[in-house]
N, C-alpha and C positions, 0 to 999 in steps of 0.2 A: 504494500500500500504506500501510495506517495505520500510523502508527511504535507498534512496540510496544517497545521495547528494553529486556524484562523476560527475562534472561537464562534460560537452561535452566537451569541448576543451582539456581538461586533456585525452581526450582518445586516443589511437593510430590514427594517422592523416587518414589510412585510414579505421578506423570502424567508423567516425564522419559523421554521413548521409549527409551533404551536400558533402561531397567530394569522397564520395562514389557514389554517383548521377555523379559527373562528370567526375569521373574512369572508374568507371564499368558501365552507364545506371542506368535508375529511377527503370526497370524489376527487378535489384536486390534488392532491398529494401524491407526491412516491410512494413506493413501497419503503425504500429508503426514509423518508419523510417520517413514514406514519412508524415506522418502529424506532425513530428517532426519539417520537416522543416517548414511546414506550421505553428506551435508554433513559432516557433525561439528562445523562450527563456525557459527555467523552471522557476521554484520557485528556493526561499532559501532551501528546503527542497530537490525537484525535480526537478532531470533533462529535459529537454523537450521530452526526449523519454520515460519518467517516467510519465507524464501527460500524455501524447503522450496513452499511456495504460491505462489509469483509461477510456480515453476518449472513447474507443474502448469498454469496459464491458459494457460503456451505450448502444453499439451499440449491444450486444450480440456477439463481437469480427469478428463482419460481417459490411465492410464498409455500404453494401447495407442498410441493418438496422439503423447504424451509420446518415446515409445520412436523416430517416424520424426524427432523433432526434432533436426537437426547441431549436433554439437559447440560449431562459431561460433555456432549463433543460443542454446544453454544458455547461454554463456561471456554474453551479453547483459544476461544477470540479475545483477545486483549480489552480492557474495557468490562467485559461480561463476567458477572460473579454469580454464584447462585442464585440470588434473592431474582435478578435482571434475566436470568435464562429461562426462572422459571415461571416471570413475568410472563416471557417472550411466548415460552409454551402455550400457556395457558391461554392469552390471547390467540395465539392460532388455532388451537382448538376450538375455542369458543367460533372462530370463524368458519371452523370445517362444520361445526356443528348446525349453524345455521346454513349453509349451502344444504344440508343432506336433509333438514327441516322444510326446507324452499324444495326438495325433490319430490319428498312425501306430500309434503301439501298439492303440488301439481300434477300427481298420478295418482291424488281420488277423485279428481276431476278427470272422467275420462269421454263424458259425450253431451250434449245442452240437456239432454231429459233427466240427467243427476239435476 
C-alpha cells in the first residue's frame, strides 16, 4: 500500500465519508467509504479509507467475498484489531442477511392471483 498518511479530517469537509453519508445518502459511497466509517480511525501511517482498501483485496474487492473472510485473517490488516474485525463481520452479515430476506420475500410472490 502506498503510504498516504493525509488524514481524514484534513480532507475537504464534504469528500470525508461520514459527512458525505449524511449529505448525499450511504448509495453514494464506496465500498471503501462505507467501511471507513465502520474503521473510524486509520493508523499512523493510514488513513481509515487507506485500511479501508487493503481490507477489500482480502475480499477480492467484492464485499460479498469480503463478508466469508475470518475474523483472524481481517485482524491481518494493519489498523484492524478485534473489536474492528469483528465490527466488520458482523456488518456484512447483517448485509448478507438482508439480501437473502429481499430473496424470500420475492419468491412468495410468484403470480398477481397471490
Amino acid at each position: 500500500m502506498q503510504e498516504q498518511n493525509y488524514p481524514i479530517n484534513k480532507w475537504a469537509i464534504d469528500d470525508r465519508p461520514r459527512e458525505k453519508l449524511r449529505s448525499r445518502g450511504a448509495h453514494v459511497l464506496s465500498d471503501s467509504e462505507l467501511l471507513a466509517i465502520l474503521i473510524n480511525k486509520g493508523t499512523r501511517k493510514y488513513n481509515a479509507v487507506d485500511v479501508a482498501k487493503q481490507l477489500l483485496k482480502l475480499g477480492k474487492d467484492n464485499l460479498a467475498e469480503l463478508g466469508k473472510v475470518s475474523v483472524q485473517e481481517l485482524m491481518k490488516v494493519s489498523g484492524i484489531g478485534e473489536a474492528k474485525a469483528i465490527t466488520i463481520s458482523a456488518a456484512l452479515e447483517i448485509g448478507r442477511r438482508r439480501e437473502a430476506a429481499s430473496i424470500i420475500n420475492k419468491q412468495m410472490i410468484n403470480s398477481s392471483k397471490e
